[in-house]
N, C-alpha and C positions, 0 to 999 in steps of 0.2 A: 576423438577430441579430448582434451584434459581438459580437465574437471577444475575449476579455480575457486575456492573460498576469498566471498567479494566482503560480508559481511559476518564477521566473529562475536559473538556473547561470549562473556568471560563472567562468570559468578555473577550475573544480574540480579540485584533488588531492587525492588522501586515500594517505593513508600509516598503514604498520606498522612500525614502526621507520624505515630508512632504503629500505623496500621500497616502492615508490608503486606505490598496486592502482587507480588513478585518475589520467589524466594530463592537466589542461588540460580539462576536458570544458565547454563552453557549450553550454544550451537552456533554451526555454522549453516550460511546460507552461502550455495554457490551462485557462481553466475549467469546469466541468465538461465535459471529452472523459475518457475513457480514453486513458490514454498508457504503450505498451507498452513495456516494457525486453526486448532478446533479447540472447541472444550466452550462445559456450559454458560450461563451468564454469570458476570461476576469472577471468573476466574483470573483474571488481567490480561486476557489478548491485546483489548487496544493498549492500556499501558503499556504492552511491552514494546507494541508498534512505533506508540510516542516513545518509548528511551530512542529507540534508534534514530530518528532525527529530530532530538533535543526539543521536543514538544514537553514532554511532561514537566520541563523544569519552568515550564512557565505559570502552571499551577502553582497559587498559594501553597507552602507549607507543603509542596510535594518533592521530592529529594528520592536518590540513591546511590547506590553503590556499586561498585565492580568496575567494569569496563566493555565499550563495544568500541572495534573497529573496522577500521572503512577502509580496504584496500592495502590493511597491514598499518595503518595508522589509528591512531586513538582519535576518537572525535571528540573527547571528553577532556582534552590537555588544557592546561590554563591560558594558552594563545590560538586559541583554535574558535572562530568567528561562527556561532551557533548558525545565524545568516545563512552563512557558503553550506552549511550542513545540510540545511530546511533547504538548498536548492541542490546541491545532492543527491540529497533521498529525499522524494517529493512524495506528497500522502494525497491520498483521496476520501473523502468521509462517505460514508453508511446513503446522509442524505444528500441529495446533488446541490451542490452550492455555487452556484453563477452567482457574482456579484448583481444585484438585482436592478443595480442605476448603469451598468454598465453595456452599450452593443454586444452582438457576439462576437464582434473583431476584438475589441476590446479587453474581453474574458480572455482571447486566449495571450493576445499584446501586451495587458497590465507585467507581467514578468518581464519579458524582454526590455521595458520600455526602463523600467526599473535599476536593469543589470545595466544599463546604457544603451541600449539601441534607439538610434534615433530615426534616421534613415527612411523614411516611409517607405521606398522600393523594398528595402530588405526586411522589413516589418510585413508585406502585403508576402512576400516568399514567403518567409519562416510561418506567419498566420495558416497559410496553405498549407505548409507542409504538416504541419500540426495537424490540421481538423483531414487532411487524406490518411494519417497514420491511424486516426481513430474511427476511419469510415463514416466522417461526416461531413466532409466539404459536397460533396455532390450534393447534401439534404439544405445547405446551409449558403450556398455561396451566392445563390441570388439575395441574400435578406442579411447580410454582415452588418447591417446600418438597425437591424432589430435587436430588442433590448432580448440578454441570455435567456430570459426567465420565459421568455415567448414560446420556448422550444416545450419539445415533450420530457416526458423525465427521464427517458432513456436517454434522449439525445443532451439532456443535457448534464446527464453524467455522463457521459463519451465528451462533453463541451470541456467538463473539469479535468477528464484526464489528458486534452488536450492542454488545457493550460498551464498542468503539470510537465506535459513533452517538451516545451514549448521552450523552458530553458533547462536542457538537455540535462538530466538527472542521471544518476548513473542507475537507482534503487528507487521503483515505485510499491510504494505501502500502499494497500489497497482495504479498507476497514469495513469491512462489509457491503461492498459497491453493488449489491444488485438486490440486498433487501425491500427495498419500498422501490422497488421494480415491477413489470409485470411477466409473465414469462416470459415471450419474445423478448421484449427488450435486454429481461436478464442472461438470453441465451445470447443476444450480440456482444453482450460484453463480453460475456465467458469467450466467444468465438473470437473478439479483439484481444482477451488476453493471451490466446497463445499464440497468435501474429505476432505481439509484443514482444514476447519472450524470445524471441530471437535478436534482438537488440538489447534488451533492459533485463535487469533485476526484478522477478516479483516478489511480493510476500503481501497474503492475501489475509485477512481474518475472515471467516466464514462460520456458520452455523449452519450452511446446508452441507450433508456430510455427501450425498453425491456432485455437487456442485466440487468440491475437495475431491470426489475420486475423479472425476473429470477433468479436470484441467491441472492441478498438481502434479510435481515429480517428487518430491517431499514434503511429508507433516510431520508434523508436532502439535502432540495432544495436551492442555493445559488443562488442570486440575486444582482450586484452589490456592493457586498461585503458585503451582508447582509445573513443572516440566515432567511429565509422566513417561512418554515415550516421541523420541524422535527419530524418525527412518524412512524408506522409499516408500511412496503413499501405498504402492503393491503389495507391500507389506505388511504396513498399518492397517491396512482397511481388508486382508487373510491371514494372515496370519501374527496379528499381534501380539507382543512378548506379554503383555503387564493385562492379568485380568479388568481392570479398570478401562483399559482402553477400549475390550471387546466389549465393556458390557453398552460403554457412551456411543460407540458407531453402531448398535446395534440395539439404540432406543430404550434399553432399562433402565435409565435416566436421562437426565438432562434437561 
């Protein structure tokens, strides 16, 4: 199978005021692999998540530079609808976030209904096909008329990456989706994202660094806002180039 760069960094900095939590970073992410982000707190994982679909710019006084593209195009051009981006590369957060007024049908339908679907036969499909890609329609399909928050917190971060599938993204950002997890639940997700990966783009942030040797094809180690070492995770995680890298997957900091 060839190998396709879906998402390119080009000299990436991202800034908060005059603070750069991002310095210079280039890489490519292919497509469909998983591609792990590590490295301690504060070093700019999620911001670098948010450049990729134009989250960070919506921070006050948060700005930068370079350039990332999507499929050989800049997402960052001056006619390019930040919108169509945020439904492109669609993000999942750390804590599960179901809209809390909303049913569960509804969690995963607010997108669609958005992009224009109206249609309720083809609303009640797409709805299913959604929550059976995340392995949750069987848990969920007698109680669609229950409010999201009702669910567990596994299921309803499997709820949110459903409403992310939901209007078909090409690149799912995933920002520490199994932290305030328990371990089963964090082991379905990890077990949903390499099902995933055969249709989508991942790129995960993570701090658990087996959680990255497990399901990862590539990381990138982030240091300070620096890009330390990026390569096949078999590599990162034996035989590392950059002493820095060996000493963080192997607990002398972090």
């Amino acid at each position: 199978m060839i190998e396709k760069d879906i998402v390119e960094i080009k000299n990436l900095s991202a800034f908060f005021g005059t603070h750069a939590v991002i310095k210079e970073v280039s890489l490519s992410v292919k497509a469909e692999h998983i591609t792990a982000i590590i490295g301690p707190s504060g070093c700019g994982k999620s911001t670098f998540l948010r450049c990729i679909n134009r989250l960070h710019e919506v921070v006050h006084g948060a700005t930068m530079t370079g350039d990332i593209f999507l499929n050989g195009a800049t997402i960052y051009g001056k006619n390019v609808d930040p919108v169509l981006i945020r439904r492109r590369v669609g993000m999942v957060f750390q804590k599960p976030t179901p809209f809390p007024t909303m049913t569960i049908f509804n969690n995963v339908a607010v997108g669609l209904r958005l992009n224009g679907l109206k249609k309720q036969s083809l609303l009640n499909d797409q709805v299913e096909i959604s929550l059976r890609k995340v392995a949750l329609w069987d848990e969920v399909k007698d109680r669609l008329s229950q409010p999201g928050i009702s669910l567990s917190g596994g299921q309803q971060q499997r709820l949110c990456i459903a409403r992310t599938l939901a209007v078909n993204p090409e690149v799912l950002l995933l920002d520490e989706p199994t932290s305030a997890l328990d371990p089963m639940s964090a082991g379905k997700i990890e077990e949903l994202l390499r099902d995933l990966k055969q249709h989508y783009t991942i790129v995960i942030v993570t701090h658990n660094m087996q959680q990255a040797a497990r399901i990862s094809d590539h990381t990138g180690f982030f240091l300070t806002g620096e890009l330390i070492e990026f390569d096949k995770t078999s590599k990162i995680f034996t035989t590392p180039k950059d002493s820095r890298t060996e000493d963080y997957i192997t607990g002398r900091f972090g």
